[in-house]
N, C-alpha and C positions, 0 to 999 in steps of 0.2 A: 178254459178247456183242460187245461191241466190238472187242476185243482178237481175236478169233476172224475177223470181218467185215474189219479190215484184214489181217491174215494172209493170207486165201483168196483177194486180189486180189495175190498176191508168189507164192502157191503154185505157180505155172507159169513163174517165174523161177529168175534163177544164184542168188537167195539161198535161196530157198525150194524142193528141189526134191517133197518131197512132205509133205503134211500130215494126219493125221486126227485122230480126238477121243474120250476115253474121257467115257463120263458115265452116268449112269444111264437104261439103257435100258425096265427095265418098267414099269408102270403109264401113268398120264397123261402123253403127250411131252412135256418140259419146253421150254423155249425153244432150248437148245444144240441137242437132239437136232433138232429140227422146223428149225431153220438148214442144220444139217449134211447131213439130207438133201437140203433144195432144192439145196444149193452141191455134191451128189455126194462128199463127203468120207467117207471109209470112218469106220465107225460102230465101239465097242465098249466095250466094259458094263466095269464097276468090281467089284470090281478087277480090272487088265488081267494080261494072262499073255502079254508080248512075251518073244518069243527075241533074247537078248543079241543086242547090234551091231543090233537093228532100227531105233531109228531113233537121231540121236546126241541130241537133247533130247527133255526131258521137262519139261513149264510148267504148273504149276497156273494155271487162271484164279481170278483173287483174290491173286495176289501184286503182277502191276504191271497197268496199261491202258494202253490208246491212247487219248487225247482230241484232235480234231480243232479246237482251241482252243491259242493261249499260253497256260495258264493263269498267274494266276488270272484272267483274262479268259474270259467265257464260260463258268462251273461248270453244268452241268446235261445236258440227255436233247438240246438240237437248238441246237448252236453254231454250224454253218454258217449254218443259218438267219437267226441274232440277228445274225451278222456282217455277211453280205450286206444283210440287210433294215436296218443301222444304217448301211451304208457304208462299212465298214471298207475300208482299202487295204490292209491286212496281216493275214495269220491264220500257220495254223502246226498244227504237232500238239505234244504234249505227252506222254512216255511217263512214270508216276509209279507211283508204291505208291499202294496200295489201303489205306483207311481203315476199317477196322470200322464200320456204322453210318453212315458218314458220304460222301458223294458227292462226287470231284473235287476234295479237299481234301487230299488225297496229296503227298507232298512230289515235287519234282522230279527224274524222273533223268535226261532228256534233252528238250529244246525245236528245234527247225527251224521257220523260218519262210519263206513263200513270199509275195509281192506278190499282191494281187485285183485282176485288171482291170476297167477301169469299166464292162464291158456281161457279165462273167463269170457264170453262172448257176450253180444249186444241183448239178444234175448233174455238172459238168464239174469244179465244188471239192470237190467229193465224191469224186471219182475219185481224184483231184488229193492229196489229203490222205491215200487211205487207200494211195495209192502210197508216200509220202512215210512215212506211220506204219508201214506193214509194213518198211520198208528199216530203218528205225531200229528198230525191235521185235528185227530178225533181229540187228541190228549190237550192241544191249544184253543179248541173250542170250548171244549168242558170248561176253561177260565178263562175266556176271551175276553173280558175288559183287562183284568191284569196283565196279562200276556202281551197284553199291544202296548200298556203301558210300560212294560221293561225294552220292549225295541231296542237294538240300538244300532247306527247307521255302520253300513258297509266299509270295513278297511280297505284305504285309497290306494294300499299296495296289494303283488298280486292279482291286479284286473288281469282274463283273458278272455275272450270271447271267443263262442259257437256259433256262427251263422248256419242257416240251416244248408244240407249238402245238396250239391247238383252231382248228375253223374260223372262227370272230369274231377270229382274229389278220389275217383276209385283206380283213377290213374295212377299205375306204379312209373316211377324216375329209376330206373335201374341205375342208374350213374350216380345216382345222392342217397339210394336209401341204401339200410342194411337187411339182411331176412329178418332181425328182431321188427325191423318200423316196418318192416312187409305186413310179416304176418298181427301184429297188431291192427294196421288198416285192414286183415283181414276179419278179424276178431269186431273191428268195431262196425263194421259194412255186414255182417253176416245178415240176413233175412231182408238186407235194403238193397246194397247192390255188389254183383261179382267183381272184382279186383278186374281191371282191362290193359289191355299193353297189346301191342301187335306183332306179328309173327308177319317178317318181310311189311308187305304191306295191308295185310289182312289184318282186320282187329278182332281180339280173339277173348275172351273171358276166362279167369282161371277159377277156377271151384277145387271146393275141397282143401285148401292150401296149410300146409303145416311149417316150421321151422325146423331144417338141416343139419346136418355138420360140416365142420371148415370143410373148405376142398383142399385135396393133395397139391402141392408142387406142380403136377403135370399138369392145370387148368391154370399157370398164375398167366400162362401167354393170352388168356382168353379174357374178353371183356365182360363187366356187366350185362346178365342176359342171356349169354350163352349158355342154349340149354344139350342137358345129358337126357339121356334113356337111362335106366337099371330095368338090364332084362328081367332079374330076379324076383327084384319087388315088384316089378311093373309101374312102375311109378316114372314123374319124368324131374328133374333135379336140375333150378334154373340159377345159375351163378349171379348171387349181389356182391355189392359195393365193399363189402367188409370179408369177401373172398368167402364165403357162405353162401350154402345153399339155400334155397327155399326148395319145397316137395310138393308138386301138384299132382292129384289125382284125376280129375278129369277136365277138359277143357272144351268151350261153347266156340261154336263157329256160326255166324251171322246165318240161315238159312238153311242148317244143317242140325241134327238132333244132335244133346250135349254127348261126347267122345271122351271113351277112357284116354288113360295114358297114351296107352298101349295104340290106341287107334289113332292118334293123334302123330304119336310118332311112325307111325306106317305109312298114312296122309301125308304129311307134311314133312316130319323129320329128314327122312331118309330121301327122299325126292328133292328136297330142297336143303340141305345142310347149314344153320347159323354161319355165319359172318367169322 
């Protein structure tokens, strides 16, 4: 699926100029098929019956992949994720053989790596990479017997793994993290899921979230968490671990339409005062 997914975004390119996909089309839609349609990719059933010269390749999915990771950094189902959300300054894609049974553990055929800017979010390295992995997908096909023949296996240092994320991955630790590993979890969760922590005992989503400046002296009495109002900005300024802020602009309450700052602290703030 991956391998398919950075493809479709080269498909309307000089490298790529058309693409579809055989698989098995009756009974239950398997995953390829139910892709293929949303992306409008012409569909057809196994075995295929193309008239010579249609198209010039033919790629089993199951012989190499696209990993949007250098591996063996980041093995698993959501590497952009683990990346942005750890900080990384460097990611990359990874085109390999596929392993019987085994996940991401393929030897290498080809790596590119590309710099993460420090306010860069999930959408946009997502793009980013699957641009990046389709250009090189096309580039290792064009000499596919050679190219498999230089492989070479994955260095045994530097494993980390991505498993893929449940929503308790968006839980902020006020007490362990800093607003830099905030707002990076926020960076890396943007378009998947809001950053969550609770307010008393309400659980509350925080949107919008950017990184602050230290706080003054007069906040050192206050714990991780304690949040400010700025009438000015209208913004709300929630103290972490590293005595920094983080800046939320608006905040989701369970059963209630998402709330500015401003209404937030009207709600809640001031009726009820942090700890």
């Amino acid at each position: 699926m991956g391998l398919v997914k950075f493809m479709v975004l080269n498909r309307k390119g000089v490298l790529l100029s058309k693409l579809e996909v055989v698989t098995t089309i009756k009974g239950k839609p398997n995953p390829v098929k139910i892709f293929s349609e949303k992306e409008n990719l012409g569909l057809h059933k196994w075995p295929p019956d193309f008239a010579h010269g249609q198209f010039d390749v033919g790629l089993v999915v199951g012989m190499i992949n696209v990993h949007a990771s250098l591996l063996p950094r980041w093995r698993g189902a959501a590497p952009i994720i683990y990346a942005l959300a750890s900080g990384d300054t460097q990611t990359g894609i990874t085109i390999m053989k596929i392993s019987p049974k085994k996940f991401d553990v393929g030897e290498i055929v080809s790596q590119e790596s590309i710099q993460i800017h420090p306010d860069m979010k999930m959408g946009r390295l997502f793009t980013q990479l699957g641009t990046l992995g389709a250009a090189n997908l096309i580039k290792t096909v064009a000499s596919l017997p050679q190219n498999l023949s230089n492989a070479q296996p994955q260095p045994a240092d530097g494993v980390t793994y991505a498993p893929k994320v449940k929503p308790e991955f968006a839980n902020i630790k006020w007490d362990a993290m800093t607003a830099r590993q905030i707002y990076d979890l926020e960076r890396a969760l943007d378009g998947v899921f809001h950053l969550q922590t609770m307010w008393k005992d309400t659980p509350v989503k925080l949107i919008s979230v950017s990184q602050g400046e230290f706080s003054s002296t007069v906040y050192d009495k206050f714990n991780p968490g304690f949040v400010v109002y700025d009438k000015q900005k209208k913004i709300l300024k929630i103290l972490c671990s590293n005595s920094q802020f983080i800046i939320v602009e608006k905040v989701g309450v369970v059963g209630k339409k998402i709330m500015t700052a401003t209404d937030f602290n009207n709600g809640y703030v001031k009726k009820e005062p942090p700890d």
